[in-house]
Each structure stands twice: as C-alpha cells, then as structure tokens.
mmCIF file of the N, C-alpha and C atoms, coordinates in Angstrom:
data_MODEL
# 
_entry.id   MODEL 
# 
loop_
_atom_site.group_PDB 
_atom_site.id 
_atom_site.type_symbol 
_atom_site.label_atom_id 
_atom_site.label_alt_id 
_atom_site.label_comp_id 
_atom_site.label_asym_id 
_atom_site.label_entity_id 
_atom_site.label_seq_id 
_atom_site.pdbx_PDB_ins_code 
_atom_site.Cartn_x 
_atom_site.Cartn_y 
_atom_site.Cartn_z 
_atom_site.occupancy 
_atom_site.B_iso_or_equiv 
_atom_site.pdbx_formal_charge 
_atom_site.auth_seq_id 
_atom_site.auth_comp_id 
_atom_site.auth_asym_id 
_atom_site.auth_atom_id 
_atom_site.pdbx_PDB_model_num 
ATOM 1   N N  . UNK A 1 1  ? -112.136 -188.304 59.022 1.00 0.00 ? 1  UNK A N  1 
ATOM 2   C CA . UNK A 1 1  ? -112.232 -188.721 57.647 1.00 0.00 ? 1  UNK A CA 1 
ATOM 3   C C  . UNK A 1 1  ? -112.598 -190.201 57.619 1.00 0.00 ? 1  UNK A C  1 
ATOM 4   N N  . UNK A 1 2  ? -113.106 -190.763 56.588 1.00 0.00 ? 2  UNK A N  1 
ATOM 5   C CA . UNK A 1 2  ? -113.359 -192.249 56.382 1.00 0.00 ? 2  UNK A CA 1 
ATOM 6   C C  . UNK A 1 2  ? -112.109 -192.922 56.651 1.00 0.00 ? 2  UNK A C  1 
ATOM 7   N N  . UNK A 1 3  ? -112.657 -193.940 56.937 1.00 0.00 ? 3  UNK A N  1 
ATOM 8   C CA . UNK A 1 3  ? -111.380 -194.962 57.089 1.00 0.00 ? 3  UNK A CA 1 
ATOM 9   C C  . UNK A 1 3  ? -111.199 -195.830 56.023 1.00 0.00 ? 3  UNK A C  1 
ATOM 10  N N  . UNK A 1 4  ? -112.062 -196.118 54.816 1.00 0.00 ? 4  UNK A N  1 
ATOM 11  C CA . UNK A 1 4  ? -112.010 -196.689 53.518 1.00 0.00 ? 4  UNK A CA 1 
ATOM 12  C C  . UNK A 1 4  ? -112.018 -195.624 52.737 1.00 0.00 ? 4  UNK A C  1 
ATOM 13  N N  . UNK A 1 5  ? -111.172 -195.844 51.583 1.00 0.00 ? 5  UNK A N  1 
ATOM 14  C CA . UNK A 1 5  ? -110.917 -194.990 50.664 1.00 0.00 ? 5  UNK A CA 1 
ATOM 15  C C  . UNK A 1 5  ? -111.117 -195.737 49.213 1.00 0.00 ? 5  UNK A C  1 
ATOM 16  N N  . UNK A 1 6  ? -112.115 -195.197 48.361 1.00 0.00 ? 6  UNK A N  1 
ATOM 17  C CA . UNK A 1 6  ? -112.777 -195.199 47.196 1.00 0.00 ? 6  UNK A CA 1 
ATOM 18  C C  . UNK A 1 6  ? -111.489 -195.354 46.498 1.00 0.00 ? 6  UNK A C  1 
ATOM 19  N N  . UNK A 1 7  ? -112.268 -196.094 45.300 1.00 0.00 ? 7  UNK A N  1 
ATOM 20  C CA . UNK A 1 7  ? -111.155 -196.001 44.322 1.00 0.00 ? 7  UNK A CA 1 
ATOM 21  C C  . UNK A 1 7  ? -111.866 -194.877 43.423 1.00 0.00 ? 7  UNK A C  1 
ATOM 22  N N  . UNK A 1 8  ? -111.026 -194.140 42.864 1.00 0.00 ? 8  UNK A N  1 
ATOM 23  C CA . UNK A 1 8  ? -111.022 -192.851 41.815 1.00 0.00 ? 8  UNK A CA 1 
ATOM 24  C C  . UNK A 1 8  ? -112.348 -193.286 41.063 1.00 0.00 ? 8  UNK A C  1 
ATOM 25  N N  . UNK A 1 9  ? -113.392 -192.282 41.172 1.00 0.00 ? 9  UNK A N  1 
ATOM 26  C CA . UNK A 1 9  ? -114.467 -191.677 39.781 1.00 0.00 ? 9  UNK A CA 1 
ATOM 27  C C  . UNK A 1 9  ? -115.570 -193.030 40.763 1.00 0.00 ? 9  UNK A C  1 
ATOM 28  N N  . UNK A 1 10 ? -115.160 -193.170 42.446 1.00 0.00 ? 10 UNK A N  1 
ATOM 29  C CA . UNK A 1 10 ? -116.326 -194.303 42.600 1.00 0.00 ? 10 UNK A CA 1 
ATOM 30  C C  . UNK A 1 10 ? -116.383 -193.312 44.178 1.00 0.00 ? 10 UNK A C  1 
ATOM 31  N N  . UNK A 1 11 ? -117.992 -193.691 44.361 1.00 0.00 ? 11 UNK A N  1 
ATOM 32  C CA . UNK A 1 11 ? -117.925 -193.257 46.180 1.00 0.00 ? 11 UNK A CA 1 
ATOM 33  C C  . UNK A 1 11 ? -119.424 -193.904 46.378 1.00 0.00 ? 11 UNK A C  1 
ATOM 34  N N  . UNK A 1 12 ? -119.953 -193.757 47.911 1.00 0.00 ? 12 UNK A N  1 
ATOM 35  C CA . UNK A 1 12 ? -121.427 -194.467 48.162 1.00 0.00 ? 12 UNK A CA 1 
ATOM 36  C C  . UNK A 1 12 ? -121.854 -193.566 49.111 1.00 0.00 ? 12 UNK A C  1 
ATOM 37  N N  . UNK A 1 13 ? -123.301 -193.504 48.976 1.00 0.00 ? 13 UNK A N  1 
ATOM 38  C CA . UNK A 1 13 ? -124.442 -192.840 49.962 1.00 0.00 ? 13 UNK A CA 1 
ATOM 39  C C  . UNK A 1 13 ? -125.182 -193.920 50.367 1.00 0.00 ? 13 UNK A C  1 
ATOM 40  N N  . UNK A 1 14 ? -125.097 -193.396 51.503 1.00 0.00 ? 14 UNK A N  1 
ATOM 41  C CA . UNK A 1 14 ? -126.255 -194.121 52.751 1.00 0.00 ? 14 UNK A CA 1 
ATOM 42  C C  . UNK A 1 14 ? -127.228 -192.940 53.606 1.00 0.00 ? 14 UNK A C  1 
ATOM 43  N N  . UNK A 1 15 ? -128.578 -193.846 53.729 1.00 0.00 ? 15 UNK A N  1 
ATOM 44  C CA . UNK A 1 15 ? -129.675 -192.501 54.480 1.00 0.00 ? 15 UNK A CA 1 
ATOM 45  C C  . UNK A 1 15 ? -128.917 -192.071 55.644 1.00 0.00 ? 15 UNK A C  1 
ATOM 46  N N  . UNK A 1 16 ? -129.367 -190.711 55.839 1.00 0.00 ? 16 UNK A N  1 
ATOM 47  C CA . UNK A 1 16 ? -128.834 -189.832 56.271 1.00 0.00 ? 16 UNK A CA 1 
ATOM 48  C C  . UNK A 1 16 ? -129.826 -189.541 57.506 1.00 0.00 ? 16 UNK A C  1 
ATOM 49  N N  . UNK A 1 17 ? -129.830 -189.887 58.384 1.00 0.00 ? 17 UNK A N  1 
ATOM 50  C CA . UNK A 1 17 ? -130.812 -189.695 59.842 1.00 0.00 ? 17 UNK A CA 1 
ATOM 51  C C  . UNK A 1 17 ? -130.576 -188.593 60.600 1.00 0.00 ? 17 UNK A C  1 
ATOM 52  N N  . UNK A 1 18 ? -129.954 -187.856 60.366 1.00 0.00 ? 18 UNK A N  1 
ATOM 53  C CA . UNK A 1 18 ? -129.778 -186.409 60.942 1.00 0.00 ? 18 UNK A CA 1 
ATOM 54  C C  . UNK A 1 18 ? -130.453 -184.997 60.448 1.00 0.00 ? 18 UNK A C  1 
ATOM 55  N N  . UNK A 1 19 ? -131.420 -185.665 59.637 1.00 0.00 ? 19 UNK A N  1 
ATOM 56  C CA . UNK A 1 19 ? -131.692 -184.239 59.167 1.00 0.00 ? 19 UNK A CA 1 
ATOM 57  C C  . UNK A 1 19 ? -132.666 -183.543 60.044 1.00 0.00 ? 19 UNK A C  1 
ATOM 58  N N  . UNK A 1 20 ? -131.903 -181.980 59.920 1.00 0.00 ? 20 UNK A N  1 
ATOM 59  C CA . UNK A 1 20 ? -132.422 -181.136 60.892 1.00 0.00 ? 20 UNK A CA 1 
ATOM 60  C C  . UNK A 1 20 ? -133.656 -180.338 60.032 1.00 0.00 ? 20 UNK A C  1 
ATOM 61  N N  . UNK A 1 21 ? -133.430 -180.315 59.086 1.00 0.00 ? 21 UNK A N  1 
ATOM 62  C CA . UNK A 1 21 ? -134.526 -179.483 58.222 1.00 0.00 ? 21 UNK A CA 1 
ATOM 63  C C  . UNK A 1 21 ? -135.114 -180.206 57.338 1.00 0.00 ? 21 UNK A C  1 
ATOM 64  N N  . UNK A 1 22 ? -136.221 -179.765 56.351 1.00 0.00 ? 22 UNK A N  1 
ATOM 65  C CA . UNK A 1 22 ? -136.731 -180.407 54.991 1.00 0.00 ? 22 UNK A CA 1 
ATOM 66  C C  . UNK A 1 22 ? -135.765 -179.768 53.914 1.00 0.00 ? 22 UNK A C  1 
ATOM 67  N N  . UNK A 1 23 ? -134.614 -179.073 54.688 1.00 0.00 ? 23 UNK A N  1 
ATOM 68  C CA . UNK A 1 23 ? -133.629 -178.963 53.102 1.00 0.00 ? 23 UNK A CA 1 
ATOM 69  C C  . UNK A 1 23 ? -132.474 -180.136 53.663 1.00 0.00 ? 23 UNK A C  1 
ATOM 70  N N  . UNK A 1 24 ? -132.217 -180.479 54.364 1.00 0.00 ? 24 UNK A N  1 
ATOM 71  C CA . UNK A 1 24 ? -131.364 -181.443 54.143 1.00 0.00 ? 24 UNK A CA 1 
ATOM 72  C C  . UNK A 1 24 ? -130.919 -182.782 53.942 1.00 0.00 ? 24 UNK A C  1 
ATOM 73  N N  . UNK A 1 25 ? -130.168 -182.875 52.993 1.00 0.00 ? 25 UNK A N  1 
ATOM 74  C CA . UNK A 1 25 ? -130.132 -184.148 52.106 1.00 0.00 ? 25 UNK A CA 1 
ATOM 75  C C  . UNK A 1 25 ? -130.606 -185.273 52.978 1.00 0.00 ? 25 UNK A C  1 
ATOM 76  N N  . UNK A 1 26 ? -131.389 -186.282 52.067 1.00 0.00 ? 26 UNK A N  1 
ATOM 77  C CA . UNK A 1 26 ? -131.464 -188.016 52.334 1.00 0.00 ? 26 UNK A CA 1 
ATOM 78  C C  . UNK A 1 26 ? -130.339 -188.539 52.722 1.00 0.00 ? 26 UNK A C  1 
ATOM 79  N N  . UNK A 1 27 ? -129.875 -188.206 51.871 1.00 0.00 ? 27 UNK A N  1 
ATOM 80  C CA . UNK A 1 27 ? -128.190 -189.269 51.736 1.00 0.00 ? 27 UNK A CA 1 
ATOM 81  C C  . UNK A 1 27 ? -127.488 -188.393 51.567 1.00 0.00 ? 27 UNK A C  1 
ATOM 82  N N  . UNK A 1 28 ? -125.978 -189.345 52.156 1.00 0.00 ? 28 UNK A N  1 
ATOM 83  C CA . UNK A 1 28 ? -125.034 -188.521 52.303 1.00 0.00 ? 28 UNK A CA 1 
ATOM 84  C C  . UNK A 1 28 ? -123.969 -189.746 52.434 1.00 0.00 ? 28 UNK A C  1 
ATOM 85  N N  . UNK A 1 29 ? -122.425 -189.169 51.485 1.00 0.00 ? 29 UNK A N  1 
ATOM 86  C CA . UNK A 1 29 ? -121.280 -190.159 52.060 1.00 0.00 ? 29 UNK A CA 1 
ATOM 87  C C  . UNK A 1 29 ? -120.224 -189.432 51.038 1.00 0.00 ? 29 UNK A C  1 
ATOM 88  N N  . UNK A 1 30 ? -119.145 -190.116 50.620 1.00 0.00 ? 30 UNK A N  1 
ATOM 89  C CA . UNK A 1 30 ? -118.267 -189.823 49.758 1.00 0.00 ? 30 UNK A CA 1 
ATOM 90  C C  . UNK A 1 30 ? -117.935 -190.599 49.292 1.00 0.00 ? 30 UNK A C  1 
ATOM 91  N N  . UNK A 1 31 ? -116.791 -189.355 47.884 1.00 0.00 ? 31 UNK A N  1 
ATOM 92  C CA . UNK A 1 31 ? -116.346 -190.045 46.470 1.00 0.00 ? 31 UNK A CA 1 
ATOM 93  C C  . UNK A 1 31 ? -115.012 -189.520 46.921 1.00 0.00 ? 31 UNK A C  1 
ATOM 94  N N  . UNK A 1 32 ? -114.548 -190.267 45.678 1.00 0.00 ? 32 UNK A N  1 
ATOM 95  C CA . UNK A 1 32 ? -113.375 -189.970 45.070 1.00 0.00 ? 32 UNK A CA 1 
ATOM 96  C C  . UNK A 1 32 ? -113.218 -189.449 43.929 1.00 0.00 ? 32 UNK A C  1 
ATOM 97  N N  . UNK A 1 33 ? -112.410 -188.105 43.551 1.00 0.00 ? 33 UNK A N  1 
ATOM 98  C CA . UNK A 1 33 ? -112.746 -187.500 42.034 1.00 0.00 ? 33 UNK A CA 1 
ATOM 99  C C  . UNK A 1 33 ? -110.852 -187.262 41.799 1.00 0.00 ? 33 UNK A C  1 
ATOM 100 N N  . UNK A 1 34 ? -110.488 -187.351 41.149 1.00 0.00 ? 34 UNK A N  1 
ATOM 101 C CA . UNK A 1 34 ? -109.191 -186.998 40.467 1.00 0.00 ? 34 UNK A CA 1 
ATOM 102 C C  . UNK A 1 34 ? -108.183 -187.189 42.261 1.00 0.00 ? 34 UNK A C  1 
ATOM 103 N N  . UNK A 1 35 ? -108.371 -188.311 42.582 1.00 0.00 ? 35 UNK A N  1 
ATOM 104 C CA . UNK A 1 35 ? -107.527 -188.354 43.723 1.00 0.00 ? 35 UNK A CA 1 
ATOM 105 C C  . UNK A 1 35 ? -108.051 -187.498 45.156 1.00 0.00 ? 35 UNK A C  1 
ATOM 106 N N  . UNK A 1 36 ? -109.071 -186.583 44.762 1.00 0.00 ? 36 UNK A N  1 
ATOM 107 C CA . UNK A 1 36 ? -109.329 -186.058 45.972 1.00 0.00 ? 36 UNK A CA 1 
ATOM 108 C C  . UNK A 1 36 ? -110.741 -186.700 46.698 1.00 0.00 ? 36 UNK A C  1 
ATOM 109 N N  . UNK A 1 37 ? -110.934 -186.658 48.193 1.00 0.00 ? 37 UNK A N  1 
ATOM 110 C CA . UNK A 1 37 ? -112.154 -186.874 48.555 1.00 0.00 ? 37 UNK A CA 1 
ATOM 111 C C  . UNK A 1 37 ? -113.315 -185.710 48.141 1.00 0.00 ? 37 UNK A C  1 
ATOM 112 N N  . UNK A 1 38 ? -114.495 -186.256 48.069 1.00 0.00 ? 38 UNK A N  1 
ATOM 113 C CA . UNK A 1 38 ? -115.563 -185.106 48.394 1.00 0.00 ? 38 UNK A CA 1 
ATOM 114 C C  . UNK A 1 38 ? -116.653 -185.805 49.399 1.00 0.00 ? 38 UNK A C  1 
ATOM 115 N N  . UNK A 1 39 ? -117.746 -184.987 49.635 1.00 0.00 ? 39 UNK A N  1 
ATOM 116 C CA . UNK A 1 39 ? -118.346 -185.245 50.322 1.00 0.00 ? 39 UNK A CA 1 
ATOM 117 C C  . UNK A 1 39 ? -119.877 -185.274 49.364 1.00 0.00 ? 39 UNK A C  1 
ATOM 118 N N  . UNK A 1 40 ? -120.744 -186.719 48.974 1.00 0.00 ? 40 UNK A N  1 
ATOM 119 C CA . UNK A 1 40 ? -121.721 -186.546 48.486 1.00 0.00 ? 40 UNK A CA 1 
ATOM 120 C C  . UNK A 1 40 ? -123.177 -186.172 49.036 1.00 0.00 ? 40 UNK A C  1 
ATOM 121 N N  . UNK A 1 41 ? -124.040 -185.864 48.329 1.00 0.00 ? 41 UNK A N  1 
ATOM 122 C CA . UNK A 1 41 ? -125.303 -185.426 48.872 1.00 0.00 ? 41 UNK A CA 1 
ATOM 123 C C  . UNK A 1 41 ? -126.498 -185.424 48.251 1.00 0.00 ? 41 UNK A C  1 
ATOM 124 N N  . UNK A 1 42 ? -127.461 -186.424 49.084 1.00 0.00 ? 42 UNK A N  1 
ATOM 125 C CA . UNK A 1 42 ? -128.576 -186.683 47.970 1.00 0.00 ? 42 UNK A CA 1 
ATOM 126 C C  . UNK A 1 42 ? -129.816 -186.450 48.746 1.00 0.00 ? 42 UNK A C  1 
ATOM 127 N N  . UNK A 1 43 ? -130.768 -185.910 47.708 1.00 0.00 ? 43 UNK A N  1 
ATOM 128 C CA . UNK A 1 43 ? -132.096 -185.838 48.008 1.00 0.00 ? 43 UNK A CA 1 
ATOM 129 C C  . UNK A 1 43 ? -132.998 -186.434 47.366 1.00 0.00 ? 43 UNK A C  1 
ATOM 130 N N  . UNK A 1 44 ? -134.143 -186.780 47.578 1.00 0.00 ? 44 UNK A N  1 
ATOM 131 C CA . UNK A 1 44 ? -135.319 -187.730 46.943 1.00 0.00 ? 44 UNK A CA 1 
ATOM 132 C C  . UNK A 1 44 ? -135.874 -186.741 46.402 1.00 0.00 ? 44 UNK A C  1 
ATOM 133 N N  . UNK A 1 45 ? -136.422 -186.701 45.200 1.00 0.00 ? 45 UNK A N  1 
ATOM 134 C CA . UNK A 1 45 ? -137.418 -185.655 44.706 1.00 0.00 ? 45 UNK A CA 1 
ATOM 135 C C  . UNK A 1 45 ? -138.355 -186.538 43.503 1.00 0.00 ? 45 UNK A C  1 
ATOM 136 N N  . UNK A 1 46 ? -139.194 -185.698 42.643 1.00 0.00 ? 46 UNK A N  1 
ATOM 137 C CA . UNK A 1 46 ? -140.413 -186.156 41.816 1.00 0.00 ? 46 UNK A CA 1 
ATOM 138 C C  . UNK A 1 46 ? -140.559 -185.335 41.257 1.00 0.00 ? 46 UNK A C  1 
ATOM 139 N N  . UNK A 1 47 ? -140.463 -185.694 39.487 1.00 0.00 ? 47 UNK A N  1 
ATOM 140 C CA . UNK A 1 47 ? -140.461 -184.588 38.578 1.00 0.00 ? 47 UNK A CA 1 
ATOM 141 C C  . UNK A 1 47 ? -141.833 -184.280 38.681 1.00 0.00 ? 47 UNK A C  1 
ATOM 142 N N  . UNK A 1 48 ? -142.567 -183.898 37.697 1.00 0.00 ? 48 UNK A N  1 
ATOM 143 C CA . UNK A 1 48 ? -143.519 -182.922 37.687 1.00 0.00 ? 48 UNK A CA 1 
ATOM 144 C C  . UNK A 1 48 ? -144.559 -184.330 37.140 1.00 0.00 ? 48 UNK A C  1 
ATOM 145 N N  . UNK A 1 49 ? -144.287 -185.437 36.387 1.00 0.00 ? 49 UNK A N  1 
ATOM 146 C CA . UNK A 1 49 ? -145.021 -186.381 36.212 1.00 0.00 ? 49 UNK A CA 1 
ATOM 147 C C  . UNK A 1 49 ? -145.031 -187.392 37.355 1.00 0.00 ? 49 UNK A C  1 
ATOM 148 N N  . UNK A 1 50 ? -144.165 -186.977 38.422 1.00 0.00 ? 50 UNK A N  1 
ATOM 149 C CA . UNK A 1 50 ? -144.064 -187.983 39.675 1.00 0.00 ? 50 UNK A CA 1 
ATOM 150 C C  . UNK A 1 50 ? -143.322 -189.145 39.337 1.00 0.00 ? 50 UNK A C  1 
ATOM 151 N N  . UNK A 1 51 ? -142.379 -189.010 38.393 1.00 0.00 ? 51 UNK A N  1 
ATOM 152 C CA . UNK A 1 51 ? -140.993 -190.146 38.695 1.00 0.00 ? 51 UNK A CA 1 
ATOM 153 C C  . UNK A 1 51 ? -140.251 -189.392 39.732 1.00 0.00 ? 51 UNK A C  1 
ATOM 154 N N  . UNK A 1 52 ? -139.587 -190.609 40.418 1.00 0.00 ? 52 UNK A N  1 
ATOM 155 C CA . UNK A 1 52 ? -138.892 -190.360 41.335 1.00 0.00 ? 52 UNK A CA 1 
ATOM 156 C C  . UNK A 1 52 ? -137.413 -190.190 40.971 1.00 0.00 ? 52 UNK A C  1 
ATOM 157 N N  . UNK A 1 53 ? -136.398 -189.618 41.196 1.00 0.00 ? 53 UNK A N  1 
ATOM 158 C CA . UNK A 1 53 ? -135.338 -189.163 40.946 1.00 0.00 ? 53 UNK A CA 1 
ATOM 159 C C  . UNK A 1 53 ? -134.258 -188.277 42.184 1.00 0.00 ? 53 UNK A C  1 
ATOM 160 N N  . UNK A 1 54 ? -132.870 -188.689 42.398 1.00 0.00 ? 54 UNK A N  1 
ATOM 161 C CA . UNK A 1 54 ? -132.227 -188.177 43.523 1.00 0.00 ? 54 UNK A CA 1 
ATOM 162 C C  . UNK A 1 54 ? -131.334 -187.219 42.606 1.00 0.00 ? 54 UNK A C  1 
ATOM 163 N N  . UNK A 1 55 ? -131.498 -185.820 43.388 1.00 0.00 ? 55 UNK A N  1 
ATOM 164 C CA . UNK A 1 55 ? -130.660 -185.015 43.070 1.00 0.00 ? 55 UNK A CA 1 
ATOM 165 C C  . UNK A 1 55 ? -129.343 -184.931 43.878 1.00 0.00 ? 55 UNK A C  1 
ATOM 166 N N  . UNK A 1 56 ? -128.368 -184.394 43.421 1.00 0.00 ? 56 UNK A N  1 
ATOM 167 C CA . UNK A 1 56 ? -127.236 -185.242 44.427 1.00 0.00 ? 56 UNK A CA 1 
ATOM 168 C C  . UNK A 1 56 ? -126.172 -183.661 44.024 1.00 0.00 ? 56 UNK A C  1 
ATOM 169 N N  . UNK A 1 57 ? -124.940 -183.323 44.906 1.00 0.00 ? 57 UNK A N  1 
ATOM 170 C CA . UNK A 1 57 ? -124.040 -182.406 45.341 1.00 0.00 ? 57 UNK A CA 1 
ATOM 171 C C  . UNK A 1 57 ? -122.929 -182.873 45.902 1.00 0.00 ? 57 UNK A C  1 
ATOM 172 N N  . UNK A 1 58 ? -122.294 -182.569 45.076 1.00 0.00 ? 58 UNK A N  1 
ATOM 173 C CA . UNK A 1 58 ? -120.416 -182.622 45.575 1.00 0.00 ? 58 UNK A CA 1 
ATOM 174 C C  . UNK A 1 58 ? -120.106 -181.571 46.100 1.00 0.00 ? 58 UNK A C  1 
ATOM 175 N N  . UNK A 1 59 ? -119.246 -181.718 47.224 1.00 0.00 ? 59 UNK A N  1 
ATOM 176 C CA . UNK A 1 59 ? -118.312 -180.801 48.188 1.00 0.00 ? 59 UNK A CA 1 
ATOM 177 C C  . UNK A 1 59 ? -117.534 -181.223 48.199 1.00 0.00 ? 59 UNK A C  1 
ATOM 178 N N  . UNK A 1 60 ? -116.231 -180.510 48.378 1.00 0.00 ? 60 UNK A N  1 
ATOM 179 C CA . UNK A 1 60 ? -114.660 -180.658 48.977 1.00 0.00 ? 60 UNK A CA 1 
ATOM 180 C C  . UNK A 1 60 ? -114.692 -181.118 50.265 1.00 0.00 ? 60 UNK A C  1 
ATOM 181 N N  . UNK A 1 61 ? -114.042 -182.142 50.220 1.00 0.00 ? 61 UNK A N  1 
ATOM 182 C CA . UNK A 1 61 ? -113.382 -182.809 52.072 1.00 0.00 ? 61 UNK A CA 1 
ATOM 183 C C  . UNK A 1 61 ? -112.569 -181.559 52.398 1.00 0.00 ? 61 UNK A C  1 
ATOM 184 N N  . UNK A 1 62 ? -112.916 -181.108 53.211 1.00 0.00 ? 62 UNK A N  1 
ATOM 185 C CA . UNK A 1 62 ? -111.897 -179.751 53.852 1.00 0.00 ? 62 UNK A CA 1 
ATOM 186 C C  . UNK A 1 62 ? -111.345 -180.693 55.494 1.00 0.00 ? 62 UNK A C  1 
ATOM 187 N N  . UNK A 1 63 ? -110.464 -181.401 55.455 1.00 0.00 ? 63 UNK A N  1 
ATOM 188 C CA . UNK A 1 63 ? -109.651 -181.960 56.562 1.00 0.00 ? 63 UNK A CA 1 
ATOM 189 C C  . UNK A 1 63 ? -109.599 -181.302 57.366 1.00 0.00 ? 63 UNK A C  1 
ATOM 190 N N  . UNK A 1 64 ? -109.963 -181.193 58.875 1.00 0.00 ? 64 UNK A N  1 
ATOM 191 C CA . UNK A 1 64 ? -109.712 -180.560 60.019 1.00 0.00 ? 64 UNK A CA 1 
ATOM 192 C C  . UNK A 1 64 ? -107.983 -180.618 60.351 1.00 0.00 ? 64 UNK A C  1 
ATOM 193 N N  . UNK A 1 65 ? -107.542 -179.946 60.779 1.00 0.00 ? 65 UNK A N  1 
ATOM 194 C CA . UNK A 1 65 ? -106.347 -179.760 61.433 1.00 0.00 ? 65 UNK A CA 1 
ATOM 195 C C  . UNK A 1 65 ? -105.942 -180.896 63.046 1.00 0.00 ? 65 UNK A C  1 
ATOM 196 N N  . UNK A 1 66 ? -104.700 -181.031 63.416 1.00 0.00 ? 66 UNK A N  1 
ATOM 197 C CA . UNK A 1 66 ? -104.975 -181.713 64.806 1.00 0.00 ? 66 UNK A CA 1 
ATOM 198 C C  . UNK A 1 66 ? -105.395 -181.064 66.214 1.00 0.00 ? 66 UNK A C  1 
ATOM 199 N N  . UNK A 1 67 ? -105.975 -179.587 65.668 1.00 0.00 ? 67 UNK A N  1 
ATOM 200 C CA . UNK A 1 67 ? -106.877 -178.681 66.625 1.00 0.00 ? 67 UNK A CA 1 
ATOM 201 C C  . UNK A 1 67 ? -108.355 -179.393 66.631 1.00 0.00 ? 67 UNK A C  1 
ATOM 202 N N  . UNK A 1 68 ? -108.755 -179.796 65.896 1.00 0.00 ? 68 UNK A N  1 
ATOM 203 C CA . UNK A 1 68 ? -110.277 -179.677 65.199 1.00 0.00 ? 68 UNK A CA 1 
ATOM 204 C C  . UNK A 1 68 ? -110.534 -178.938 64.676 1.00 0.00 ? 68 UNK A C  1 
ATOM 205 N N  . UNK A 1 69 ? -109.891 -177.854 64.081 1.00 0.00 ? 69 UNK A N  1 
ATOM 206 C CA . UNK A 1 69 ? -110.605 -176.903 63.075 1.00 0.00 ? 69 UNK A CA 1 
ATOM 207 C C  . UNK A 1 69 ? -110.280 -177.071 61.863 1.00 0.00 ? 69 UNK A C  1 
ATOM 208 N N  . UNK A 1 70 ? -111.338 -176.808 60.839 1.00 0.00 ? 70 UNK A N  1 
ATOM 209 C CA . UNK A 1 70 ? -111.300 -176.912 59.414 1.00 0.00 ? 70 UNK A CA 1 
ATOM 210 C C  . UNK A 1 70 ? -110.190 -175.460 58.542 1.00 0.00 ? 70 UNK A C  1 
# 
C-alpha cells in the first residue's frame, strides 16, 4: 500500500510505464473517498472534435493479507 495517505475526496496520478496493452491506462495512483483508499486510472483520449480529455476509473484497494494474497 502507499506510504502517504490522501486526505479524504483528494488522491494523484502519475504516467504509468507499464502498460502491457493499448487498453491500459496512462495513469495510474490513488484517492481517498469516504475514508477508504481506491486505486485511480486514467487514459488520454480525443473527443470526436479532437479535444483532448482523460477518462479516469476508481477501484477498491483490496489489501493483500501477510501471505500476499488479496
């Protein structure tokens, strides 16, 4: 998990250099929403007049266990 923790209704993305496919997000990092973490997710896209615009996805932090498993 991060080692800084957001304050509530705030979080940040940074480029994302791992992407294995053309579906996966630019950016990527986390928020904070009602006390819980999530995990954010952004992509670069261009409407149909070619403004540019990031579409973006919240996930649940699902904490691994002290096995490593989720």
């Amino acid at each position: 998990m991060e080692a800084f923790k957001h304050k509530d209704l705030n979080g940040a993305m940074f480029p994302y250099n791992k992407k294995g496919n053309d579906k996966s997000p630019d950016m990527k990092g986390y928020m904070t929403l009602s006390g819980e973490t999530y995990i954010i997710s952004g992509w670069n896209n261009n409407t149909l007049q070619e403004i540019p615009y990031i579409s973006v996805k919240l996930s649940k932090l699902i904490p691994k266990n002290e096995e490593g498993e989720a």
